[in-house]
PDB file as gemmi writes it, atoms N, CA and C in Angstrom:
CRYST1    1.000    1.000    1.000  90.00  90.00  90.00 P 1                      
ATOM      1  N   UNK A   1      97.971  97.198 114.142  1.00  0.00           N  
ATOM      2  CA  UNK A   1      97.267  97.684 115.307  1.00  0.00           C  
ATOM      3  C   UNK A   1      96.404  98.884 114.907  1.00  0.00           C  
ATOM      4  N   UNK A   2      95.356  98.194 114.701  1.00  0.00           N  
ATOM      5  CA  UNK A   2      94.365  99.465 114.261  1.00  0.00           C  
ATOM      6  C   UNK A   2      93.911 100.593 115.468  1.00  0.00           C  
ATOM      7  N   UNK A   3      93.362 101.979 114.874  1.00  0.00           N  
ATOM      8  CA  UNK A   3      92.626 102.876 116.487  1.00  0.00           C  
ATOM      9  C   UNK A   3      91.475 103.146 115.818  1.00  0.00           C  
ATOM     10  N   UNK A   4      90.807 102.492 116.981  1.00  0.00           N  
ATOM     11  CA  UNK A   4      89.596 102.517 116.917  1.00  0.00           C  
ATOM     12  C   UNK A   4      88.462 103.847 117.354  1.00  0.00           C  
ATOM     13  N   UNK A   5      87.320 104.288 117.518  1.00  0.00           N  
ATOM     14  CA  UNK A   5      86.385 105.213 117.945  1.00  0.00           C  
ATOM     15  C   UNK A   5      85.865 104.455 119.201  1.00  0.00           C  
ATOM     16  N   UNK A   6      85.761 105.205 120.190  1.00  0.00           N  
ATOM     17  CA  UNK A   6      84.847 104.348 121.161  1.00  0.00           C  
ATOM     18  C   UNK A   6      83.480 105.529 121.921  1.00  0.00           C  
ATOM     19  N   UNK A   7      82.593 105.277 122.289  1.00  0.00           N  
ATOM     20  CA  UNK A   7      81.750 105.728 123.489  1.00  0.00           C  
ATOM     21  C   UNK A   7      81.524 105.302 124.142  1.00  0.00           C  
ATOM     22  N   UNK A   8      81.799 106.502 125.501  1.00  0.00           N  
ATOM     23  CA  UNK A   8      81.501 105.797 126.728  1.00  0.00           C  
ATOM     24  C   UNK A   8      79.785 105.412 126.839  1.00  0.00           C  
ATOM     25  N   UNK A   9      79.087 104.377 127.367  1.00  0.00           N  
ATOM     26  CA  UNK A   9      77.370 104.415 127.277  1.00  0.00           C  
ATOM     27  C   UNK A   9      77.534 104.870 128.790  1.00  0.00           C  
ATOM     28  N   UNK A  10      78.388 105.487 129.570  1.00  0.00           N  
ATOM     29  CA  UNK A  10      78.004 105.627 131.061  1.00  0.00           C  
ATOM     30  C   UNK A  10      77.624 107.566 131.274  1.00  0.00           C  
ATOM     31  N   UNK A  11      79.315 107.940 130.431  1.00  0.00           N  
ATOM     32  CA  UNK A  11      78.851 109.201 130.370  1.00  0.00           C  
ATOM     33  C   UNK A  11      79.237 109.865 128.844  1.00  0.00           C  
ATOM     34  N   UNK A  12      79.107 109.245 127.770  1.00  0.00           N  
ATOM     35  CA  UNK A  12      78.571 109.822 126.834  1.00  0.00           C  
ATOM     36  C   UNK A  12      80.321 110.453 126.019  1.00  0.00           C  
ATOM     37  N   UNK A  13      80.960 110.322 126.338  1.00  0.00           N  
ATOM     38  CA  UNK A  13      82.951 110.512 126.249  1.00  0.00           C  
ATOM     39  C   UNK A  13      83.113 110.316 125.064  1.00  0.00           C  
ATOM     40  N   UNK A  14      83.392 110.363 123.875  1.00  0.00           N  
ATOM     41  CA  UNK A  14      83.873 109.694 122.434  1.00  0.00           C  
ATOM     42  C   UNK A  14      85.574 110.188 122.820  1.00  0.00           C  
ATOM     43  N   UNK A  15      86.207 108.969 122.657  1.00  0.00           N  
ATOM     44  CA  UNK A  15      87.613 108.911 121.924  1.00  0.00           C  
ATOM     45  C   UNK A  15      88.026 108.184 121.448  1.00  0.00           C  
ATOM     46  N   UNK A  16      89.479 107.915 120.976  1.00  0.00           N  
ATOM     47  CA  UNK A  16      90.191 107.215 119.917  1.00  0.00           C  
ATOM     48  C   UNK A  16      91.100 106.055 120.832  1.00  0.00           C  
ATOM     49  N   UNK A  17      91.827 105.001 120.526  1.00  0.00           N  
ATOM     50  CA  UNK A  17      92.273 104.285 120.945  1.00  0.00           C  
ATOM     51  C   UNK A  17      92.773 103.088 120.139  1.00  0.00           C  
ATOM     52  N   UNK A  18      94.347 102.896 120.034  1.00  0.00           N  
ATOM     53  CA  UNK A  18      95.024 101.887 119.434  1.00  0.00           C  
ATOM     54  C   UNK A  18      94.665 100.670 119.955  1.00  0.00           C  
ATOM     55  N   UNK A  19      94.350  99.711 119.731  1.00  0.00           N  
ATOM     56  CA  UNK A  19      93.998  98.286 120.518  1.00  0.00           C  
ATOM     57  C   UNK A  19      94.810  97.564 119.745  1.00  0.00           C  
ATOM     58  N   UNK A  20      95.415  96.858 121.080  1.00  0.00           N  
ATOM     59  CA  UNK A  20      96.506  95.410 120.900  1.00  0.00           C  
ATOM     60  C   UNK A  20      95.738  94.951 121.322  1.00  0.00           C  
ATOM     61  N   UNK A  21      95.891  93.351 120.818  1.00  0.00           N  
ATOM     62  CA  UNK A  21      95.297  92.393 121.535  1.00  0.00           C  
ATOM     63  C   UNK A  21      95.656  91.902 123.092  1.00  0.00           C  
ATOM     64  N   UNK A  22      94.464  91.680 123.912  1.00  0.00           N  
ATOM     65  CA  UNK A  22      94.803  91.982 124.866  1.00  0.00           C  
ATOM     66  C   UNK A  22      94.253  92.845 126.050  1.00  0.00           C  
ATOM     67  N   UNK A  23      94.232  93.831 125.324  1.00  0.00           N  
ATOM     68  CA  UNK A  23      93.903  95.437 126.282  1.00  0.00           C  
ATOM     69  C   UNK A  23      92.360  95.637 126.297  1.00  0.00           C  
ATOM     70  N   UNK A  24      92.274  96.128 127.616  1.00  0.00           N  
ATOM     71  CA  UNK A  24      91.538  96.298 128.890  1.00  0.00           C  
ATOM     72  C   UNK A  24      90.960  97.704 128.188  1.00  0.00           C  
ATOM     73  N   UNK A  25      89.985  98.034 127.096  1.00  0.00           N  
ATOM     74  CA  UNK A  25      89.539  99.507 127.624  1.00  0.00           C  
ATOM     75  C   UNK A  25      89.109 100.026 128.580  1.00  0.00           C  
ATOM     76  N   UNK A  26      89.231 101.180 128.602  1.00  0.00           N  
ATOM     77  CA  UNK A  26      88.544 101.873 130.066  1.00  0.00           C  
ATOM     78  C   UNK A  26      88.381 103.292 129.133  1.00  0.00           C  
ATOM     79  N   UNK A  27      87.081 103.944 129.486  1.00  0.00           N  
ATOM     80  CA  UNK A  27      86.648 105.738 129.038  1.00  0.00           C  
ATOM     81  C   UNK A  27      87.857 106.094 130.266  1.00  0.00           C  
ATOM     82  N   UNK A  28      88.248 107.014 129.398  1.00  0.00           N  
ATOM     83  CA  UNK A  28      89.528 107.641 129.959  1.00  0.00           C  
ATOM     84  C   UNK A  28      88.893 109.367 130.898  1.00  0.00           C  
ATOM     85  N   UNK A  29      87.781 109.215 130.549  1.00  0.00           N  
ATOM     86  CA  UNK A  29      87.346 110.618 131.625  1.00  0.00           C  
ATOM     87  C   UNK A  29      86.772 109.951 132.612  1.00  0.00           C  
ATOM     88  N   UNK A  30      85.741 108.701 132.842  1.00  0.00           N  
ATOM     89  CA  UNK A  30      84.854 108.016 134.381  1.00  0.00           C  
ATOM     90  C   UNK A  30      85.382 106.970 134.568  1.00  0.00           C  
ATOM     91  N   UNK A  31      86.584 106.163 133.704  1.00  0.00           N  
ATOM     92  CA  UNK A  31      87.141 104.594 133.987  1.00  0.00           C  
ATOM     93  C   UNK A  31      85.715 103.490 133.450  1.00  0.00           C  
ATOM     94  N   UNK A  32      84.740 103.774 133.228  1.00  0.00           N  
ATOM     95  CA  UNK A  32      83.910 102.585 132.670  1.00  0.00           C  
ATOM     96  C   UNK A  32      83.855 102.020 131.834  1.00  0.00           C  
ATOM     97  N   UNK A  33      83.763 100.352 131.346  1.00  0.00           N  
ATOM     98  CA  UNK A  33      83.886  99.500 130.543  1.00  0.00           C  
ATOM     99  C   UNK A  33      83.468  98.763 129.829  1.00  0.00           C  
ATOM    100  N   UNK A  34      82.332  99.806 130.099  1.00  0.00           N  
ATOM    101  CA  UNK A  34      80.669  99.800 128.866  1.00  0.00           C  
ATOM    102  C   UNK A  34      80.904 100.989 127.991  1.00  0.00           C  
ATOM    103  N   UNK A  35      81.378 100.412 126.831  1.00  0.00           N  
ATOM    104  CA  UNK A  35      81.765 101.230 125.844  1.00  0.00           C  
ATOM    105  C   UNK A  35      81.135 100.447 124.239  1.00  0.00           C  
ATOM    106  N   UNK A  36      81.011 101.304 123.354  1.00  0.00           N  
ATOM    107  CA  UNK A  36      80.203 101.010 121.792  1.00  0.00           C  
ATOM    108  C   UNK A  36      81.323 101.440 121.438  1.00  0.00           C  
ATOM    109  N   UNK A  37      81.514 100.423 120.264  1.00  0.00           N  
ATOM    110  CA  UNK A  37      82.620 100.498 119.365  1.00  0.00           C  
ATOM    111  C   UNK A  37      81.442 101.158 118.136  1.00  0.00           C  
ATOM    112  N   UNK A  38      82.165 102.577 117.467  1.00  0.00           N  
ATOM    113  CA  UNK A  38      81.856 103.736 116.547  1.00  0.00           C  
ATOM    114  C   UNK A  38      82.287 103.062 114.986  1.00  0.00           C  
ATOM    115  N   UNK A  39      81.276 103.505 114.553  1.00  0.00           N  
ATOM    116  CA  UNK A  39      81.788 103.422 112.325  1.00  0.00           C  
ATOM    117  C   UNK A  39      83.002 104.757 112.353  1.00  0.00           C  
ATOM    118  N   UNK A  40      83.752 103.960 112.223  1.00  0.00           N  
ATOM    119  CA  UNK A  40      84.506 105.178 111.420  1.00  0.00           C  
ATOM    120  C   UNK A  40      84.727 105.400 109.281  1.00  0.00           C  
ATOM    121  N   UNK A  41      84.773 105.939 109.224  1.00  0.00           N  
ATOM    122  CA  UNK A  41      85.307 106.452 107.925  1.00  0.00           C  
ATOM    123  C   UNK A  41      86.516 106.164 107.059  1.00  0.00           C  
ATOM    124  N   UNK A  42      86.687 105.306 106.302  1.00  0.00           N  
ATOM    125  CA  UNK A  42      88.104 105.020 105.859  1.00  0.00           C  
ATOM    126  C   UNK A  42      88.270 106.179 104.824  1.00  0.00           C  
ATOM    127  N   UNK A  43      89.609 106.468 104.458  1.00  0.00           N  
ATOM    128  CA  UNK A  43      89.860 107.648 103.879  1.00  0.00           C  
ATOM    129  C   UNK A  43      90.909 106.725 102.493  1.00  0.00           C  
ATOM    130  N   UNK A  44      90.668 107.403 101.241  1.00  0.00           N  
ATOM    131  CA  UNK A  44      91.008 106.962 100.311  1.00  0.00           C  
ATOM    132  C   UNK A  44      91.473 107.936  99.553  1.00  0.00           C  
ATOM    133  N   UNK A  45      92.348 107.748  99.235  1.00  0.00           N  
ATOM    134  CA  UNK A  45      93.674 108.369  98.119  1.00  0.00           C  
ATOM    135  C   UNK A  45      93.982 108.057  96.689  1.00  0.00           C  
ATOM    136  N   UNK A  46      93.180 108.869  95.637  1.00  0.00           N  
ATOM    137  CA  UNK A  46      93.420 108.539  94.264  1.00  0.00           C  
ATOM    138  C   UNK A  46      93.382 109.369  93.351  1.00  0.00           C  
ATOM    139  N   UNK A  47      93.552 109.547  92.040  1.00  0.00           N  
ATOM    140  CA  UNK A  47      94.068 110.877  91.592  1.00  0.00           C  
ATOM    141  C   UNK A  47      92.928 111.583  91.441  1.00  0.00           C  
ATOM    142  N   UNK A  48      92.033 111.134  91.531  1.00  0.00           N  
ATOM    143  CA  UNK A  48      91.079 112.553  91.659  1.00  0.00           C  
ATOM    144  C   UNK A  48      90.490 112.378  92.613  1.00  0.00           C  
ATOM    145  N   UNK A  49      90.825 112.074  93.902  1.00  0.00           N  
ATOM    146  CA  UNK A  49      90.613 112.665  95.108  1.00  0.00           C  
ATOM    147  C   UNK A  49      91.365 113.644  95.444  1.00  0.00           C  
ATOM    148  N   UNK A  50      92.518 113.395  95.108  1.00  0.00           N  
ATOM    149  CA  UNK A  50      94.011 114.473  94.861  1.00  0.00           C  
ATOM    150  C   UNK A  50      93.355 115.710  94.105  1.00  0.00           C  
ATOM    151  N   UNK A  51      93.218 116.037  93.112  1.00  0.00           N  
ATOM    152  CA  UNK A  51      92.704 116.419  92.516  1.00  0.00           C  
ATOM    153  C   UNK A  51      91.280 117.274  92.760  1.00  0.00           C  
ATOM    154  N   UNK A  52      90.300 116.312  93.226  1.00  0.00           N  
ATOM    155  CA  UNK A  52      89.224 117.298  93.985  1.00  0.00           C  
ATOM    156  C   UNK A  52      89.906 118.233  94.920  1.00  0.00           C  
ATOM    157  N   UNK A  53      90.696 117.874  96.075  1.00  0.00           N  
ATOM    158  CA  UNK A  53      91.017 118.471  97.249  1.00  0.00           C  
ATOM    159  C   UNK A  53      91.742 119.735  96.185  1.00  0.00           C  
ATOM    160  N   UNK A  54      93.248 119.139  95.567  1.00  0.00           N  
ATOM    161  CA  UNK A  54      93.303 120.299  95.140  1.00  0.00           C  
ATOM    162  C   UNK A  54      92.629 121.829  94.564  1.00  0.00           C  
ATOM    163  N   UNK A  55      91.667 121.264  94.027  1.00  0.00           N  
ATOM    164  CA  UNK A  55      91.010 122.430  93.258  1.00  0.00           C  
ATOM    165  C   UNK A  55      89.680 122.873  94.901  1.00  0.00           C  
ATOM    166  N   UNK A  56      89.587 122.679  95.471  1.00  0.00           N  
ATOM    167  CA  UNK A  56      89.260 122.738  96.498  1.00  0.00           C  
ATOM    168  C   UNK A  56      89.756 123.680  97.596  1.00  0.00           C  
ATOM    169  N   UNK A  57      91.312 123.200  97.723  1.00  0.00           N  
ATOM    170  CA  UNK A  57      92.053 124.290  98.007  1.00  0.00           C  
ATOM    171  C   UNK A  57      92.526 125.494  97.476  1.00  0.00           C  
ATOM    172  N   UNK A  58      92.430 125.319  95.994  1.00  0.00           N  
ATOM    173  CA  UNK A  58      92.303 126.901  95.282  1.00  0.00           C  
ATOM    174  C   UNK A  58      91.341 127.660  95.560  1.00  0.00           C  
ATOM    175  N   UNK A  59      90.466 126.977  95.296  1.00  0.00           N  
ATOM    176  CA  UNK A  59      88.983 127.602  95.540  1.00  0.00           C  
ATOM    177  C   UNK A  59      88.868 128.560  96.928  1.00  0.00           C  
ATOM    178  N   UNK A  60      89.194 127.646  97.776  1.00  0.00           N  
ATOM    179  CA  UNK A  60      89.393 128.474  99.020  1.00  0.00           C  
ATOM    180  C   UNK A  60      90.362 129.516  99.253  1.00  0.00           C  
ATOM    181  N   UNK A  61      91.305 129.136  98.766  1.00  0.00           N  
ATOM    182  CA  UNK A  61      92.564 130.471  98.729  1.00  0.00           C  
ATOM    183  C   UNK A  61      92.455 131.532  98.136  1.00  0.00           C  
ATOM    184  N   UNK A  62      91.425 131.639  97.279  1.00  0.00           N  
ATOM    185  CA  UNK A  62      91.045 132.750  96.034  1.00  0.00           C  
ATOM    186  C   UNK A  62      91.007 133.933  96.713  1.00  0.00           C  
ATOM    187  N   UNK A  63      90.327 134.279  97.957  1.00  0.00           N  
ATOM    188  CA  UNK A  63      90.309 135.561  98.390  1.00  0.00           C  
ATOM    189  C   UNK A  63      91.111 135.985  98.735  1.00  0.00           C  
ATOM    190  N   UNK A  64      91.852 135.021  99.611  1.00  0.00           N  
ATOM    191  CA  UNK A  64      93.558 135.313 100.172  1.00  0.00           C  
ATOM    192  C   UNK A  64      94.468 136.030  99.044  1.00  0.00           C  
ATOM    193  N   UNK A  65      94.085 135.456  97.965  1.00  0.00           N  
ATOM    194  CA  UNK A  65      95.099 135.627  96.928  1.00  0.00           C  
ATOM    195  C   UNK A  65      94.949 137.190  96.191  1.00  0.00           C  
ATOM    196  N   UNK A  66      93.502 137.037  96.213  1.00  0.00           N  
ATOM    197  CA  UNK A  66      92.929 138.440  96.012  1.00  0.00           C  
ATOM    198  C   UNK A  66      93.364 139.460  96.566  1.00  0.00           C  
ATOM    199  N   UNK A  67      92.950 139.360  97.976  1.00  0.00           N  
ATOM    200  CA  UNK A  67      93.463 140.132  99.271  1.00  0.00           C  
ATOM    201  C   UNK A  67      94.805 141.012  98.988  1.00  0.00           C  
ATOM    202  N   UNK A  68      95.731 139.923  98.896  1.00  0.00           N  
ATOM    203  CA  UNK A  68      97.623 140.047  99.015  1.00  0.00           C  
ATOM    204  C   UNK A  68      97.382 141.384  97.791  1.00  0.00           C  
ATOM    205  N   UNK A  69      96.928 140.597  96.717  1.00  0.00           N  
ATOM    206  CA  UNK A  69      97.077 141.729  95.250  1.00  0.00           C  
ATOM    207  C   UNK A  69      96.463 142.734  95.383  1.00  0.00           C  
ATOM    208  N   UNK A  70      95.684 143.107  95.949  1.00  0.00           N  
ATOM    209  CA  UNK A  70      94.728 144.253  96.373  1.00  0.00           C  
ATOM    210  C   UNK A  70      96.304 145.450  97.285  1.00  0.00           C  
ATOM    211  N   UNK A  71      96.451 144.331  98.195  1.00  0.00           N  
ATOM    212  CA  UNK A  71      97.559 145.258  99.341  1.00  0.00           C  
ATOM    213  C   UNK A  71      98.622 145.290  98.532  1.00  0.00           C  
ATOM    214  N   UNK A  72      99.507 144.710  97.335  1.00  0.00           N  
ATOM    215  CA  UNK A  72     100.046 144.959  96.931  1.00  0.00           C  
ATOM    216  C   UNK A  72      99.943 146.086  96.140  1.00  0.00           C  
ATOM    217  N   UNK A  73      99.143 146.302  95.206  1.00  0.00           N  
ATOM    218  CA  UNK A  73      98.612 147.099  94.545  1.00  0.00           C  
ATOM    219  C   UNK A  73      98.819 148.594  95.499  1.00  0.00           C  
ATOM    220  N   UNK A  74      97.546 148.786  96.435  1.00  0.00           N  
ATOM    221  CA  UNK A  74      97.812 149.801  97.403  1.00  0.00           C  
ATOM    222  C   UNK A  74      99.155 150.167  97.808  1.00  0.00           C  
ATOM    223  N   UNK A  75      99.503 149.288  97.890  1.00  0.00           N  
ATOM    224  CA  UNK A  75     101.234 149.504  98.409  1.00  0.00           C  
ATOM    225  C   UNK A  75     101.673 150.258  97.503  1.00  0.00           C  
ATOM    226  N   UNK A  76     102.303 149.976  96.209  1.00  0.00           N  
ATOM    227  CA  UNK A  76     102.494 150.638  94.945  1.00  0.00           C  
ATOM    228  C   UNK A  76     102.443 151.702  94.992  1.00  0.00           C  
ATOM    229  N   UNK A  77     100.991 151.772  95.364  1.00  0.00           N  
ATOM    230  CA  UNK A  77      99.961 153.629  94.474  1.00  0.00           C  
ATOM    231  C   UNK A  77     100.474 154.365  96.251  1.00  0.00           C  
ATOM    232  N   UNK A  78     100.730 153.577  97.109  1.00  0.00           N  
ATOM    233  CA  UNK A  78     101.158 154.514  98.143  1.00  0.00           C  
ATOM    234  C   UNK A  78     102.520 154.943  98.529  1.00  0.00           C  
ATOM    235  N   UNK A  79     103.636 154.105  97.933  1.00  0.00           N  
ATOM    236  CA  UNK A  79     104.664 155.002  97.486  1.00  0.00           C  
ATOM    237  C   UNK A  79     105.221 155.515  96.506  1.00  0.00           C  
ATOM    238  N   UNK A  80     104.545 155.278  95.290  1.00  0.00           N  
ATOM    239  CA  UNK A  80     105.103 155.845  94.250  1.00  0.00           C  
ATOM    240  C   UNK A  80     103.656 156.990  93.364  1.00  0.00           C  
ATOM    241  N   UNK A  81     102.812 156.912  94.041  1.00  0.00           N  
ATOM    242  CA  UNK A  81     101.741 158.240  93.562  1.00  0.00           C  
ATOM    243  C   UNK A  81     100.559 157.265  93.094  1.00  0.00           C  
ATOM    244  N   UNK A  82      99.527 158.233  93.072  1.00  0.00           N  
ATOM    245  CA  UNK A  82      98.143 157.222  92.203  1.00  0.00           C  
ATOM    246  C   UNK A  82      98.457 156.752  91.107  1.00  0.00           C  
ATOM    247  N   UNK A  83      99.152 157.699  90.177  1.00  0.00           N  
ATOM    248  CA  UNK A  83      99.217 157.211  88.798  1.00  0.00           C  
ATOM    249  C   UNK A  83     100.373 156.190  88.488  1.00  0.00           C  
ATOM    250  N   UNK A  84     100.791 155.590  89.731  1.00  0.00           N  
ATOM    251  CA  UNK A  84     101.856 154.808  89.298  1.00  0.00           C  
ATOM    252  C   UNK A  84     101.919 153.414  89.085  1.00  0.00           C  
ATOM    253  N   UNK A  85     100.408 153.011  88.333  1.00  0.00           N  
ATOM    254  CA  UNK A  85     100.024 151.539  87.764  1.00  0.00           C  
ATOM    255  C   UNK A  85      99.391 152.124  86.515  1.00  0.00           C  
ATOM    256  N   UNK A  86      99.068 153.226  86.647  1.00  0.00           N  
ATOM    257  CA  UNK A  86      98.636 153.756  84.990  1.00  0.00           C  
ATOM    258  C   UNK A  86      99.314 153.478  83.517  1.00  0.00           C  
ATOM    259  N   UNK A  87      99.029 152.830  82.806  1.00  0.00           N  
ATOM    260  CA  UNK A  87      99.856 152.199  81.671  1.00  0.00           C  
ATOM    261  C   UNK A  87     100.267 153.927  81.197  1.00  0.00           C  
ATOM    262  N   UNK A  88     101.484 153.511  80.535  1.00  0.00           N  
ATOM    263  CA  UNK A  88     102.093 154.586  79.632  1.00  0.00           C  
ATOM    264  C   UNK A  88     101.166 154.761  78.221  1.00  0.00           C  
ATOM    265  N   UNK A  89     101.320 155.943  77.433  1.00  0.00           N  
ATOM    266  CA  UNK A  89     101.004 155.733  75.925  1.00  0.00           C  
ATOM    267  C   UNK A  89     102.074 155.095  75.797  1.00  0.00           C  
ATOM    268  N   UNK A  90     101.632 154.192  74.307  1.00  0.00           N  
ATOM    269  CA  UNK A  90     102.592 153.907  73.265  1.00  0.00           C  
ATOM    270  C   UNK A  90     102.977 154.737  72.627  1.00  0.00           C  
ATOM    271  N   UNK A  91     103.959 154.930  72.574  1.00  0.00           N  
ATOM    272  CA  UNK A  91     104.750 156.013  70.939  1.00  0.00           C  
ATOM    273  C   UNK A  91     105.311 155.049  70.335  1.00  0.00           C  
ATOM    274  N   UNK A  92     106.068 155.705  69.534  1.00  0.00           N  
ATOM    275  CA  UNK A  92     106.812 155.231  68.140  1.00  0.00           C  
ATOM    276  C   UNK A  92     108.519 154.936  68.942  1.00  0.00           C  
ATOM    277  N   UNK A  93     108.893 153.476  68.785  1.00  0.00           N  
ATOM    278  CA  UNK A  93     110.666 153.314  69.483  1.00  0.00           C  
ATOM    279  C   UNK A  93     111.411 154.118  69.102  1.00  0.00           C  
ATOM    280  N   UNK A  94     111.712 154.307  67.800  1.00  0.00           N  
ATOM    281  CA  UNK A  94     112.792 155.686  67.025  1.00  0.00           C  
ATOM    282  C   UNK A  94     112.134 156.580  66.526  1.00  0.00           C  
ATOM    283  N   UNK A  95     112.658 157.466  66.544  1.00  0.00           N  
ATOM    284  CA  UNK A  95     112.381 158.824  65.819  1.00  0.00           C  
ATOM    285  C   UNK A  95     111.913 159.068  64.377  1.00  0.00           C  
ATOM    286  N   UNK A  96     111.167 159.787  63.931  1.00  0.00           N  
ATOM    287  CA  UNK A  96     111.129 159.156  62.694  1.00  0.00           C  
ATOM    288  C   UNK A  96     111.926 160.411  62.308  1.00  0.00           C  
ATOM    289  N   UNK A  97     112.847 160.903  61.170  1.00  0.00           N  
ATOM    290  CA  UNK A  97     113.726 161.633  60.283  1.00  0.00           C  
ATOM    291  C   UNK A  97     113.221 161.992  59.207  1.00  0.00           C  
TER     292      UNK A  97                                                      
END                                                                             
């Protein structure tokens, strides 16, 4: 049982609708039964569609991600002092004798 796209041609309505065989459409906002059946879009799933989207969704998250590390960061330097992401010197592990 596929769902289909429909428009109303009376007042212009687009919606969706499961059709059994059988059934009576009607535009569900004026009841009229002059309606155009719509192209829809089939959607396809394969590893680099997977794949596009993924890197897609990184892409988009980047600032978010940015963002967090930024407030993290601030966070840090605001309870423990400015200098408290400042790398240490290196010294020497033991003493030298």
């Amino acid at each position: 049982m596929p769902i289909f796209e429909y428009e109303c041609r009376a007042c212009g309505h687009e919606f969706e609708r499961l059709v059994r065989p059988g059934d009576v459409l009607a535009c569900p906002a004026c009841q009229s039964q002059d309606l155009e059946k719509l192209l829809s879009l089939s959607s396809v799933s394969t590893p680099s569609t997977r794949a596009t989207a993924f890197q897609q969704a990184r892409h988009a998250g980047r600032p978010l991600q940015q963002e967090k590390q930024q407030a993290e960061i601030d966070e840090i330097k605001h309870h423990y002092g400015e200098n408290a992401l400042t790398p240490l010197k290196p010294g020497p592990l033991r003493k030298k004798r």
